[in-house]
C-alpha positions, 0 to 999 in steps of 0.5 A: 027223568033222572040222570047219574055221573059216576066217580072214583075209578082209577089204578090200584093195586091187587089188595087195595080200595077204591070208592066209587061214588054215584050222585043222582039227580032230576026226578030223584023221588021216582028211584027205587033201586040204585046200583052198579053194574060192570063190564069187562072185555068179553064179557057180559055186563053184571050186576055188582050191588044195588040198594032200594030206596027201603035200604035192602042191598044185593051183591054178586057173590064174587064182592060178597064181603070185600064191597059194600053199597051206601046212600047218602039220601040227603046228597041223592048219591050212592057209594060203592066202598071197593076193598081187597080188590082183585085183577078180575076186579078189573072193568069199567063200573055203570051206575044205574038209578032205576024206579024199579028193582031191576033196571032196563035200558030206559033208566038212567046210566052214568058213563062209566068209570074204569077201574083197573086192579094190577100189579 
């Protein structure tokens, strides 16, 4: 199996960036897609970005244009550069690694990463 730990959240302020990294290890050559999901209070968790392992990228329409997903295949781990952030921005962010497109709740997820925009 494989296993993900996340980094990078904090504070930061409406306008500001964030990276948050997400290293994989374990079967590394059974994922095909990593990403990112989030949650905030009262909401159900959604998909942020993902990235297969042919390097297409997906991006909820709300990101489009101020995030952006990468890999780093010789590290195993996939970043999430966060710019323009917005209070609704706000939520804890889970990186997943999955051997399919869409992952489920038997695949690896990190423990998540609070990422907090205010002002």
């Amino acid at each position: 199996q494989s296993q993900v730990v996340e980094s990078g959240g904090g504070s930061v302020q409406p306008v500001g960036s964030l990276r948050l990294s997400c290293a994989a290890s374990g079967t590394i050559f059974s994922i095909n897609a990593m990403g990112w999901y989030r949650q905030s209070p009262g909401k159900e968790r959604e998909l942020v970005a993902s990235i297969t392992a042919a390097y297409s990228t997906n991006y909820t329409d709300s990101v489009k244009g101020r995030f952006t997903i990468s890999k780093d295949t010789d590290k195993n781990t996939v970043y999430l550069q966060m710019n323009s952030l917005k209070p609704e921005d706000t939520a804890v962010y889970y990186c997943y690694a999955s051997p399919t497109t869409i992952p489920t709740i038997f695949d690896a997820w990190g423990q998540g990463t609070q990422v907090t925009v205010s002002s």
